[in-house]
Every structure is written in C-alpha cells, then in structure tokens.
C-alpha positions as CSV (number, residue, x, y, z in Angstrom):
1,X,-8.1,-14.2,2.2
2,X,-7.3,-11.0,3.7
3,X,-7.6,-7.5,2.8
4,X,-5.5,-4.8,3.8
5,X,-6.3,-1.0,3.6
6,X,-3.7,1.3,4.3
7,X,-5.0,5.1,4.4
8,X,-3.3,8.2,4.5
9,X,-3.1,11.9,4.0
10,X,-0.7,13.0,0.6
11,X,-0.4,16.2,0.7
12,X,-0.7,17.8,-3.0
13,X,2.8,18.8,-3.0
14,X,4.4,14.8,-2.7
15,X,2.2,13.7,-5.1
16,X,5.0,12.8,-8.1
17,X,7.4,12.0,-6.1
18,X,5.3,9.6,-4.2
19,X,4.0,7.8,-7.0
20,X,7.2,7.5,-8.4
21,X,8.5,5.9,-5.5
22,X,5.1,4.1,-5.4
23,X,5.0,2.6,-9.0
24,X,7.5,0.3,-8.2
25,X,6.6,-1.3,-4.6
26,X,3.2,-1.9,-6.9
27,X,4.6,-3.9,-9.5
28,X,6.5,-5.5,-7.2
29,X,4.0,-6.7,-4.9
30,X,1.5,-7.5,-7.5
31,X,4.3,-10.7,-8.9
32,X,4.8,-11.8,-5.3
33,X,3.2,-15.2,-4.1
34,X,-0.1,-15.3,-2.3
35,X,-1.0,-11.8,-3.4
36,X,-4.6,-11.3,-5.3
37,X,-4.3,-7.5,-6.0
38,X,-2.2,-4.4,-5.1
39,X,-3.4,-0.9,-6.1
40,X,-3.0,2.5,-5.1
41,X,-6.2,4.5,-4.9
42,X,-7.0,8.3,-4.6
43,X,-10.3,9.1,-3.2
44,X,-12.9,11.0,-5.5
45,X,-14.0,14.3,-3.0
46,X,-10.4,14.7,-1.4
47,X,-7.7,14.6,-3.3
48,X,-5.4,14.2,-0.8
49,X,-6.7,11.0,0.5
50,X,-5.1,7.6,-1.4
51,X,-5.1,4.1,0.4
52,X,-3.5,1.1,-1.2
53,X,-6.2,-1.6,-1.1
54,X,-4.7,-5.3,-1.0
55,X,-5.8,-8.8,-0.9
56,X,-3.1,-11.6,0.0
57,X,-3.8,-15.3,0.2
58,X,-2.9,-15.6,3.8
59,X,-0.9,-14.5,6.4
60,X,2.2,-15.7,5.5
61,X,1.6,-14.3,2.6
62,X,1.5,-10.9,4.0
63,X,4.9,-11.6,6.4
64,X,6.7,-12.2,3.1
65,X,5.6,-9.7,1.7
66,X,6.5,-7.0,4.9
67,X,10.1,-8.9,4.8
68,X,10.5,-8.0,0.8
69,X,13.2,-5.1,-0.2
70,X,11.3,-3.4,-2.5
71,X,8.4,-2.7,0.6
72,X,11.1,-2.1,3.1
73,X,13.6,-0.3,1.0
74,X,10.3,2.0,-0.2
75,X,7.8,2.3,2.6
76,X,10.2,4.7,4.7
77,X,10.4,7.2,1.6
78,X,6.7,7.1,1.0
79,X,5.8,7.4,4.7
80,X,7.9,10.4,4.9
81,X,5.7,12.4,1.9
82,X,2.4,11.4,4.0
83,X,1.3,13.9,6.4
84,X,1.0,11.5,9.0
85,X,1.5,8.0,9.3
86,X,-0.7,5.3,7.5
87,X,-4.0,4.1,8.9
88,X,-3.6,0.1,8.4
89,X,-6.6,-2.2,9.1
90,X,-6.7,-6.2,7.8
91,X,-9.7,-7.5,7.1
92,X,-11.0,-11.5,6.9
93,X,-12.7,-12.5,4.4
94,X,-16.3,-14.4,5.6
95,X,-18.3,-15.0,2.8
C-alpha cells in the first residue's frame, strides 16, 4: 500500500469555496479502484492547515487516479485557494 499526504495552507477566507470544490474530487476518489481511503483533514491548533490523507493499493493505482477528470478538472481550482502550493510526500507501507 501507499499513503499519500498532501499538505497545505487554506487560508480562512477559501475555506467554502474550497470544500465545495473539494467534496466532490472526495467522493470521487473514494469509488475509484485500488483506493483504501480519501479524506480531507484540518489540523486541530491551526486552522488553516488541512492535508488530504490517502491510501491506494499501488502505484497504478495512484496514476489512474492522477489521470481521472474529476482530480484534474478540480485540483487547479483548489490549488489556486491554497496559499501556496501542496506539500505531497508518498509513503510505503512496511509492516
């Protein structure tokens, strides 16, 4: 499995319109193949801080998923609301 977390700054102001943009790349990706979860998180001390937190199957997995409309018809609107672009790292799974 792999885990992706994708982190960012939202500033207050974007917030609606970014999780209305945002509700649907979730759904979305949460019916594709290979993926175990897709969620959007805000972090508890800052509330400007989110990260969607993912697990996919594998790595094709993943391309399909990058290759999807809804994530590349939605991804440009949401990264335009962020203050700066996404922090992605992947991780493996070992144990």
């Amino acid at each position: 499995m792999i885990h992706i977390i994708a982190e960012g700054i939202l500033p207050s102001k974007n917030k609606k319109t970014f999780l209305e943009y945002a509700k649907p790349l979730v759904e979305a990706s949460q019916k594709e193949a290979g993926n175990i979860f897709y969620h959007f998180h805000q972090d508890f001390d800052n509330e400007e801080k989110i990260a969607f937190i993912e697990c996919w199957a594998d790595q094709d997995a993943i391309d399909s998923h990058n290759a999807s409309p809804h994530f590349t018809s939605i991804c440009p609107q949401l990264n335009a609301l962020l203050a700066e672009p996404l922090k992605i790292t992947l991780y493996k799974t070992l144990l």
